[in-house]
ZANUTI-795269 format. One record per residue: residue number from 1; residue in one letter; chain; x, y, z of N, C-alpha, C in turn. Coordinates in steps of 0.05 Angstrom, whole numbers, m for minus. Each point is the difference from the previous one (the first is absolute). Layout:
! ZANUTI-795269
NUM, A, A, X, Y, Z, X, Y, Z, X, Y, Z
...
***
This chain:
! ZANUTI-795269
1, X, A, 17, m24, 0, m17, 24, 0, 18, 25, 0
2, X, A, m1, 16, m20, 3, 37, 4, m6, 20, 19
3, X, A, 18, 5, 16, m10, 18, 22, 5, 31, m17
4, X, A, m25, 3, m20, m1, 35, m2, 8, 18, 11
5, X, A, m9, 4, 34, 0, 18, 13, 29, 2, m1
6, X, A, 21, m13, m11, 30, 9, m1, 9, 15, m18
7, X, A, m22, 10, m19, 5, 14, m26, m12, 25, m3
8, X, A, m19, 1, 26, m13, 21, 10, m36, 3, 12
9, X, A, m5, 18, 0, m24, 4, 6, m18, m9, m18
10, X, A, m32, m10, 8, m19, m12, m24, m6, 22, m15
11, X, A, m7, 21, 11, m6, 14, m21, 35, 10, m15
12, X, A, 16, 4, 7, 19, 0, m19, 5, m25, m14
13, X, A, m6, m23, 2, 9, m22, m14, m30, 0, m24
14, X, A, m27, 5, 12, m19, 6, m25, 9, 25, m14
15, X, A, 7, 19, 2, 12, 20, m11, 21, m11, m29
16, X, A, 13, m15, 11, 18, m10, m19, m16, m30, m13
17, X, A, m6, m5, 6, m24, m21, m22, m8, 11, m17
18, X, A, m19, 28, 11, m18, 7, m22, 16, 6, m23
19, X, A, 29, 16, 13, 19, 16, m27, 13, m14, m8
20, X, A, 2, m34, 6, 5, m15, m21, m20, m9, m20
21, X, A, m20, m4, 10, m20, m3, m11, m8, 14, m32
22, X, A, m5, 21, 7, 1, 22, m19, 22, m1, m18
23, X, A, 22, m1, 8, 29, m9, m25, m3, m20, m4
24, X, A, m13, m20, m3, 4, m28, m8, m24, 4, m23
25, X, A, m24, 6, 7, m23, 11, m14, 1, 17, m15
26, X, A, 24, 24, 6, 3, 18, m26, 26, m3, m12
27, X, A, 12, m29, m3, 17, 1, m16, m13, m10, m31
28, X, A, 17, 11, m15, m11, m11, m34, 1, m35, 5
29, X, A, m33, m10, m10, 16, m30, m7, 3, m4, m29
30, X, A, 12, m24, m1, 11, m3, m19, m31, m19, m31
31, X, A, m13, m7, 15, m24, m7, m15, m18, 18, 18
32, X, A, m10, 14, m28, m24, 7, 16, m34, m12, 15
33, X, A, 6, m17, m20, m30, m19, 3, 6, m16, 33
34, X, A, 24, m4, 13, 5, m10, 25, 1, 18, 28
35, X, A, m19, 1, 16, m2, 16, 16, 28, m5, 19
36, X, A, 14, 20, 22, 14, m4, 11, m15, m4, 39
37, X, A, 12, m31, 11, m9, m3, 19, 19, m7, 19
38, X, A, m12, 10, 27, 21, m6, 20, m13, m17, 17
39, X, A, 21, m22, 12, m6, m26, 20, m27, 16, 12
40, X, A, m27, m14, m9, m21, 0, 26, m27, 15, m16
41, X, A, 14, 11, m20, m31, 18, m13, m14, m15, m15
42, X, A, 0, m29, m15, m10, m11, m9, m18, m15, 14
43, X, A, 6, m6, 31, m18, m5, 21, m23, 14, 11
44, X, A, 23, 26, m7, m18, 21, 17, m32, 8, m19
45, X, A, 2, m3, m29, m10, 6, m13, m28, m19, m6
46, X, A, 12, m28, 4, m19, m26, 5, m20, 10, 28
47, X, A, 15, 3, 22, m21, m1, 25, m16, 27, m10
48, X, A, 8, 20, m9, m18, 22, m6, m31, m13, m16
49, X, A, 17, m8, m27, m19, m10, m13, m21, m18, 9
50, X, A, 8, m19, 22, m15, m19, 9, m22, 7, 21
51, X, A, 8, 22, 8, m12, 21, 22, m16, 6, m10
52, X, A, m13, 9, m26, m7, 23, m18, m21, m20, m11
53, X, A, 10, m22, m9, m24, m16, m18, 7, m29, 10
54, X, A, 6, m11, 22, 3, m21, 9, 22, m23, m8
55, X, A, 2, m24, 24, 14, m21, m20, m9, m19, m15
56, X, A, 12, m2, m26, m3, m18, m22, 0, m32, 16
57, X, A, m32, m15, m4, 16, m18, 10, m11, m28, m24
58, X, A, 12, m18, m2, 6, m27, m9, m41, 0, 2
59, X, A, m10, m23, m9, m32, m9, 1, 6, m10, 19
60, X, A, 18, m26, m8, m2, m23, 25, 14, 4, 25
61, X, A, 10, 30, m1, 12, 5, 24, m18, 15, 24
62, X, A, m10, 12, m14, m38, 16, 5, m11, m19, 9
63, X, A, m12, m16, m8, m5, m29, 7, 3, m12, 25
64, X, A, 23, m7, m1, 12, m12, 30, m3, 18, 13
65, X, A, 18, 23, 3, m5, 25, 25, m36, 1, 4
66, X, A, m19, m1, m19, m26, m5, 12, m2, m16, 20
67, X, A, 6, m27, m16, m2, m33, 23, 9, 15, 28
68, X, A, 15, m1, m4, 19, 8, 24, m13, 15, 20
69, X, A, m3, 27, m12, m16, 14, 21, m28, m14, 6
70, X, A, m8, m10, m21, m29, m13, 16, 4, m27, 17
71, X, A, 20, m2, 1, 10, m29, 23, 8, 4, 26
72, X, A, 8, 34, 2, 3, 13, 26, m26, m3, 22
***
């Protein structure tokens, strides 16, 4: 594990996230049709979505989680 607090304060350590953030995001890429992403936004973007209009689920997986709960 990373002990942050050795690199500084949280809000100084989000301080420097965000301003990497932003240079990583506003660098030129090299295809444009390929978005540029950093470890975690592709997740982050799923739970939004899933939040928003639910989870996709399988029939037969719908299914069982029914059984299931009606066996409780």
């Amino acid at each position: 594990m990373i002990d942050t607090t050795r690199l500084g304060n949280r809000e100084w350590l989000a301080d420097r996230m965000r301003d990497f953030s932003e240079i990583i995001h506003g660098t030129p890429r090299s295809d444009e049709r390929t978005a540029i992403r950093l470890p975690g936004e592709i997740e982050l973007d799923t739970l939004a979505r899933q939040r928003r209009d639910g989870i996709d689920l399988d029939d037969k997986v719908l299914a069982e989680l029914e059984r299931m709960a009606g066996a409780a």
